[in-house]
N, C-alpha and C positions, 0 to 999 in steps of 0.2 A: 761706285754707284751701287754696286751689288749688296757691297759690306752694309750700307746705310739702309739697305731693304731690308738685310736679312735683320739686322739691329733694331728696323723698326716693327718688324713682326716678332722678334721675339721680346721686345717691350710688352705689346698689345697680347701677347699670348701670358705673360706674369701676369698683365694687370687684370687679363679675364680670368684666369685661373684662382687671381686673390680673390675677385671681387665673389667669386662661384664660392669657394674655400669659406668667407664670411657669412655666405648666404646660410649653407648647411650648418656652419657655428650657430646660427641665430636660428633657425629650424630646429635643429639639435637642442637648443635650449627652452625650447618654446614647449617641444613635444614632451620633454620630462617634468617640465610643467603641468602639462596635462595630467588626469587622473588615467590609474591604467583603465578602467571601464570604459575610455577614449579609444586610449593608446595599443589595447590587447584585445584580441579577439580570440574566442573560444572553438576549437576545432575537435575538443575531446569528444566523445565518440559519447557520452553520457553528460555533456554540458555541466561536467565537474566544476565551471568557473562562472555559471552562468544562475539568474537568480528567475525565479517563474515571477508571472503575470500576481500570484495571490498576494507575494511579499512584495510587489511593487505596491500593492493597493495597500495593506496594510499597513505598511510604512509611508506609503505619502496620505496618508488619513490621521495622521499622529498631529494631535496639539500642543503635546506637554515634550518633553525634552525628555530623553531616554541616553543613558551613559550605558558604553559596552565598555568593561574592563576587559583587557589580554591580560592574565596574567603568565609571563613566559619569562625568560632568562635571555640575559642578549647572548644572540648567536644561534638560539637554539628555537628560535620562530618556523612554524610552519609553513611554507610558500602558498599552501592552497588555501588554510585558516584567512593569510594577507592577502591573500585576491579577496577575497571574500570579504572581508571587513571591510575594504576598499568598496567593495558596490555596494555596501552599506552606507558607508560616508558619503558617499557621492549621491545615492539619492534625498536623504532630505538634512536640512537644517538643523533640525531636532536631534537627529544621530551624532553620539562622540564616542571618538572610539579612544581608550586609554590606556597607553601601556605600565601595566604596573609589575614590575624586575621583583622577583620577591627576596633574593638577596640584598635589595634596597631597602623592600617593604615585608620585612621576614611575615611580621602580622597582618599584615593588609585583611586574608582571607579571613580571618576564623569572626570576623564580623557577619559573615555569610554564610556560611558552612564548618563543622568539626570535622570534616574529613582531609584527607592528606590529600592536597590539590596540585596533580601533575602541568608539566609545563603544556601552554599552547588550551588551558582552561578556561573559562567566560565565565564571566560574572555581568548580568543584567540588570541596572538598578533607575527606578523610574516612582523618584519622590520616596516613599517608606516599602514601596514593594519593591522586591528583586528576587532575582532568581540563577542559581549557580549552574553552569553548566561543563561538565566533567569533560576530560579529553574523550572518556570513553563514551560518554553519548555523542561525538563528534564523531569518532571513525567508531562504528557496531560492528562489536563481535557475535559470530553465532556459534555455535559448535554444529559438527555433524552429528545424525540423529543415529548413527551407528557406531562412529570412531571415538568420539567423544572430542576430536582434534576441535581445537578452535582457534579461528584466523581472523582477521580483517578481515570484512564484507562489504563493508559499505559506508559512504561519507554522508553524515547525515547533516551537517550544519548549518545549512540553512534551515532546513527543516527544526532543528534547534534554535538556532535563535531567534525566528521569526516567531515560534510558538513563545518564547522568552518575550520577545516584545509583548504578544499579546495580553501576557500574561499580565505584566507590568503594572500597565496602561489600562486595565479592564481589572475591576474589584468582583464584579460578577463575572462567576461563568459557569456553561451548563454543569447541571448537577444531574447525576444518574445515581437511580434506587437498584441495589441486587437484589430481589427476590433468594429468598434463604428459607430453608425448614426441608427441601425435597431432594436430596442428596445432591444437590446442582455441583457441576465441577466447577474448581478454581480455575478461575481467567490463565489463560496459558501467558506466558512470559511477554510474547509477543504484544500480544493483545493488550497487556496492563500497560506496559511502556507504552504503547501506540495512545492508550487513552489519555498519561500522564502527559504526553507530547504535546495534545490536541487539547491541552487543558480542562478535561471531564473529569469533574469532581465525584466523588465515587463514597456511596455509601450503603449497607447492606440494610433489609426491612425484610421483617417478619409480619407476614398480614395474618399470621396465628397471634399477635398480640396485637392489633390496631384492626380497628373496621375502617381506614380509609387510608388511601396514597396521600402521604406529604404534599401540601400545597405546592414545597420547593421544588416538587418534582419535572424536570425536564423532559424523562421517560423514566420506564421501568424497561428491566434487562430479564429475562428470564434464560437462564444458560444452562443448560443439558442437565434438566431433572431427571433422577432418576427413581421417582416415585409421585403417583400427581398427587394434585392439589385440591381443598377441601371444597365443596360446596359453595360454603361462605367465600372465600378467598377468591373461588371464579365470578360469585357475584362483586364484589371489590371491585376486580379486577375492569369487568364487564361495563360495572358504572361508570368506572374509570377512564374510559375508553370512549364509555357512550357523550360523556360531558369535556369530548376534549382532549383527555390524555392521550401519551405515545407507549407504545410496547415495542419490545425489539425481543423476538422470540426467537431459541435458537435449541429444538425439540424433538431429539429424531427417536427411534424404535429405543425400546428397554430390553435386558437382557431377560426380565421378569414381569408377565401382568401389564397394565394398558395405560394409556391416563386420558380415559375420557372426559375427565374434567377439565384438564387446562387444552384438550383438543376442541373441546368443547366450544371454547372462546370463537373458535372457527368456523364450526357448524352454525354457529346461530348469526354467520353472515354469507353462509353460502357456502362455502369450503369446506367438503369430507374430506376425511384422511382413513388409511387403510394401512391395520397394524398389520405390520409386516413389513421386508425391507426391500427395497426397491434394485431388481438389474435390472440390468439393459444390453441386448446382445446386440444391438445396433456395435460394431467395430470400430465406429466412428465418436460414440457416446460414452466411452469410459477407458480407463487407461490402467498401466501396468499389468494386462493381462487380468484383469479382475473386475466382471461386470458389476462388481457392489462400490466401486470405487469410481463412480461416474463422472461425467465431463457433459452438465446440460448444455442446450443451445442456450445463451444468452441473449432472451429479449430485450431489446429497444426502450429505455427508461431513462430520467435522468439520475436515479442510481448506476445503472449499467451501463450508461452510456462510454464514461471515460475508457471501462474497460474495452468497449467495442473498438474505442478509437486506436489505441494501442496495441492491440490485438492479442486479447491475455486472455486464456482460459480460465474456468473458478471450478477447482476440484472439489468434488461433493460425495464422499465416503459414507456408508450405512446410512443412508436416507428414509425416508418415508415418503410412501405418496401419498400428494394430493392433488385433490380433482375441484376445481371451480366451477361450479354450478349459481342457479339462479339464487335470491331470494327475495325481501319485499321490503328489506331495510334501504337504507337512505344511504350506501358505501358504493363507493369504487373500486374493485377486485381488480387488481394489476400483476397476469404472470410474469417473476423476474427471472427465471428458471425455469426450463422445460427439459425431459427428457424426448427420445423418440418414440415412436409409434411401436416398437419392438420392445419396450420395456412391460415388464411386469412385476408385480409386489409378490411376495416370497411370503406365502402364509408362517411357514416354520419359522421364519424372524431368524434370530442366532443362530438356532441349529438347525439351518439349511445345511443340504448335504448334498446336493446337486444346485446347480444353475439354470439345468433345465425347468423349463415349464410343467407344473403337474397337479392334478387335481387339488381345486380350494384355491390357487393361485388367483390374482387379479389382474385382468390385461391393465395394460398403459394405453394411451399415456398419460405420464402425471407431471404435475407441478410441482416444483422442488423447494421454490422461493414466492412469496404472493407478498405483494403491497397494497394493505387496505386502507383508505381514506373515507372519514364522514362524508357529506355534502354540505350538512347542515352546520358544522364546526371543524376544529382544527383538530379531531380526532383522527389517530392513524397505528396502523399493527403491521410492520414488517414480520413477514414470519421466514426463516429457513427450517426447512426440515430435516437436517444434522446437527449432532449433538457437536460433530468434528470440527465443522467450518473452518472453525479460525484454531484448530491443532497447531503446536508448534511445526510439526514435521508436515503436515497434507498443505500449511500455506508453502513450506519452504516449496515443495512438491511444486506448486503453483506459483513462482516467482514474485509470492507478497499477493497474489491477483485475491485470494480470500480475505484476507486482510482490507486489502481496498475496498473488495466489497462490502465488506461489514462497516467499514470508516462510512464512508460514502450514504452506507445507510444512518449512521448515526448522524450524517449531518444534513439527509433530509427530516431527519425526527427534531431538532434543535433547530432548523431552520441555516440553509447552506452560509458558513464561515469562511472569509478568506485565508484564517491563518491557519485552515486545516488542511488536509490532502497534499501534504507537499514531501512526495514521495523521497526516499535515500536513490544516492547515485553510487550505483556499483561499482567495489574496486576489482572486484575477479567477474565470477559467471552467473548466470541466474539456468537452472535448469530448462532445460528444453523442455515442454510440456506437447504432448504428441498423444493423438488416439491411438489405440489398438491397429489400428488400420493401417493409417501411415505406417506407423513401425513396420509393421509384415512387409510394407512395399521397401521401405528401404532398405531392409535384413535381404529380399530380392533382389533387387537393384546389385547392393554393394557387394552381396554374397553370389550371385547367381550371372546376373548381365553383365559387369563389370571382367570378371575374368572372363569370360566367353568374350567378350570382344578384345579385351587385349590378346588373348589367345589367336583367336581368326586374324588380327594386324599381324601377329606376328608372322603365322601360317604365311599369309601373304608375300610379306617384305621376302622370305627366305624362297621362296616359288618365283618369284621375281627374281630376285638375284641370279639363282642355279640355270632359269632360262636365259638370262644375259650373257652366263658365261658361257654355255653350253650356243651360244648366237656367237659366239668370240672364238 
C-alpha cells in the first residue's frame, strides 16, 4: 500500500514538474520573441540604452520610410550601437534597420561617402537624401585642454541619428548668417559640430557688401568681434530686427577701444553696457579662484529652464555688464543671467591689476545674458556678454552647460525642434563645477574637520581601553 502511494506521488510529482518545464520552454520562447525595448531595462546610471521623449516624437511623426544602414563586420557589432537600433525599429514602421557586412559589400559605402568607413558606422538614407554617420561621431572624442591626451567621452548616438533622420526627411532646415568683417572668432570645435548635429546650415555675410540680411535668413550670429561695426551695418542690423529678424550676439569687453556701435543695438531697447570687465567677489558667484571667471545666478526662462532642471551651472569668463533699464519701444527685456549685488565692472578692462574695487569702477549688479522680443512681431536679440561662452575649454569647465545654453537659444531663435537638444551620455566624468565658496568649505571640511575627529575617536577608543584595563 505504501509502494502504490509513494509511486503515485511520484508520478504526479514528473507530471507537474513536465508540465512547469514546458510552461518556461514556451515562456522562454515567447519572451525572445519579444523586442529587447520589451525584454531589457535600462539601469545605467546615464540611461546609455534608453532614447528621450524628442526622438520618440520625431520618429513617430515620420511619413516616408527612412533605411538605417549598420555597416559592420560579423562579429564585430557593438552591443550598445544593437540596443539602440533596436528601439529604433521598434518604434515605427517606417524604420529598417540594415546590416550591410562590407566584406560582402566592399563598395556599398563610397556611394555615400570618400572616407574610409570604420566598423559599427551608419548610413541614413530616406528617398535621394542621406546622411553618413562615422563611428567617431558615435562615441566623441575630446582632448584635455592641457595634456593634449584624448579619450572617449561620450556616446552620442542617438543624438546622431535622430539629427540623421531629421535631416532626411526635411529638405529645409534652419539656415544661420555669420556676421564677418570684425575680427569675429572661429566657431570653437565644439560649437560647429553641435550646429552640424542640430542641422544649422551655416553661411558667412558681410553687410560691408549688401544693405540687407538674406531673406533665407533664420537668424544672424554675431560671435566675438573684435572691432565694432559700421554705422550702416548697425542700421542693417537694427531694421532687421525691427521687421522680424533674430540675432544671437555673443560680445564681451576688447582688448582695445569700444564698440558702441554694435552695443548700440542694445541701447536703443533699453540695455546699457559698461566697458569694462565685470567681477564678482560674491564666493558664491565665480569659480577657480577668479572673480573674472564668473558663475551668474540663472534666471527662470524657457531657454534656462532645462539647465535649472538638471542643475548645471553656465561659466561666464571676461564679461561685460549690463544693466536693463526702461525704454518706449514695443520689446520684452528678459534677464537670462545675472550676477550678484557684490559685483562690479573693472574700468581698466584687460589690464586690471587688482580685483579690488577702485575709483572709476561701476557697482553691480549686472546682467550678463538678456532675451529681447518685439510685441508687435516675431523679432528677437539674445545677447550674452562673453566673447568665451561657448570656448572649447570654459564649456568643458561647465559640463557642456554653455553649450546648452547657447543650443537652447538657438532653438528659441528658429522656433523649438524636437530633433535638437538631445544631449551625449557620458562614458567617464563630467567636471564638478563648484563656487569659490564651497570649495574653501570642503578644502575645511576634508583638510581641517575630518582629521580632528578621527583624531578625538581615536583619543577616545585608547582612554577607553587603558581605563578597562587598569578596572581588570
Amino acid at each position: 500500500m505504501k509502494n502504490k502511494t509513494a509511486l503515485k506521488g511520484g508520478t504526479y510529482s514528473i507530471v507537474l514538474t513536465t508540465i512547469v518545464l514546458a510552461i518556461l520552454v514556451v515562456v522562454n520562447i515567447f519572451a525572445q520573441a519579444l523586442p529587447s525595448s520589451v525584454t531589457q531595462y535600462d539601469i545605467s546610471s546615464t540611461k546609455l540604452y534608453s532614447i528621450t521623449s524628442n526622438t520618440k516624437v520625431v520618429v513617430n511623426a515620420l511619413e516616408e520610410d527612412v533605411t538605417i544602414y549598420w555597416v559592420v563586420q560579423n562579429g564585430k557589432e557593438d552591443d550598445v550601437i544593437e540596443k539602440l537600433l533596436d528601439k529604433y525599429d521598434t518604434l515605427s514602421d517606417h524604420i529598417k534597420i540594415k546590416k550591410k557586412n562590407p566584406d560582402i559589400y566592399p563598395t556599398f559605402t563610397q556611394k555615400y561617402t570618400s572616407d574610409e568607413v570604420a566598423n559599427n558606422s551608419l548610413i541614413v538614407e530616406c528617398g535621394d537624401r542621406n546622411r553618413y554617420i562615422a563611428y567617431s561621431d558615435i562615441y566623441v572624442t575630446s582632448g584635455s585642454a592641457y595634456s593634449g591626451y584624448s579619450g572617449t567621452t561620450s556616446f552620442d548616438g542617438e543624438g546622431a541619428i535622430t539629427s540623421a533622420i531629421d535631416y532626411v526627411v526635411n529638405s529645409e532646415q534652419p539656415k544661420m548668417y555669420i556676421l564677418n568683417g570684425h575680427g569675429e572668432a572661429e566657431l570653437s570645435t565644439t560649437f560647429s559640430n553641435q550646429l552640424t548635429k542640430e542641422n544649422i546650415e551655416t553661411e558667412e555675410i558681410s553687410l560691408l557688401t549688401t544693405n540687407e540680411v538674406p531673406d533665407d535668413a533664420d537668424f544672424v550670429l554675431i560671435n566675438a568681434p573684435s572691432s565694432d561695426i559700421s554705422e550702416e551695418e548697425k542700421n542693417i542690423l537694427e531694421n532687421y530686427f525691427d521687421n522680424g529678424g533674430k540675432l544671437l550676439v555673443m560680445a564681451g569687453p576688447v582688448e582695445s577701444g569700444d564698440l558702441p556701435n554694435l552695443y548700440g543695438l542694445l541701447s536703443d531697447y533699453g540695455v546699457k553696457s559698461d566697458n569694462g570687465v565685470v567681477v564678482d567677489t560674491d564666493h558664491d558667484h565665480y569659480a577657480f579662484q577668479a572673480p573674472y571667471i564668473l558663475m551668474p545666478t540663472i534666471e527662470s526662462s524657457d531657454i534656462t529652464d532645462p539647465l535649472l532642471d538638471e542643475n548645471y551651472y553656465a561659466i561666464v569668463p571676461i564679461a561685460r555688464g549690463l544693466e536693463v533699464g526702461n525704454t518706449d519701444k514695443d520689446v520684452n527685456v528678459m534677464s537670462l543671467l545675472t550676477t550678484s549685488d557684490e559685483a562690479y565692472s573693472k574700468a581698466a578692462g584687460y589690464n586690471l591689476t587688482t580685483y579690488d574695487k577702485e575709483d572709476g569702477d561701476t557697482d553691480g549688479p549686472f546682467t550678463l545674458g538678456v532675451d529681447i522680443t518685439q510685441d508687435e512681431n516675431d523679432g528677437q536679440m539674445i545677447w550674452y556678454a562673453s566673447s568665451y561662452l561657448v570656448d572649447d575649454t570654459y564649456n568643458s569647465y561647465s559640463s557642456g552647460a554653455n553649450l546648452d545654453l547657447v543650443m537652447n537659444s538657438i532653438s528659441s531663435l528658429v522656433g523649438q525642434r524636437d530633433a535638437v537638444s538631445i544631449r551625449s551620455k557620458s562614458l567617464q566624468y563630467n567636471y564638478l563645477t563648484i563656487s569659490d565658496s564651497t570649495s574653501s568649505i570642503l578644502k575645511l571640511v576634508m583638510i581641517g574637520v575630518f582629521p580632528i575627529v578621527y583624531l578625538a575617536v581615536g583619543i577616545a577608543i585608547v582612554v577607553k581601553r587603558r581605563r578597562a584595563n587598569e578596572a581588570n
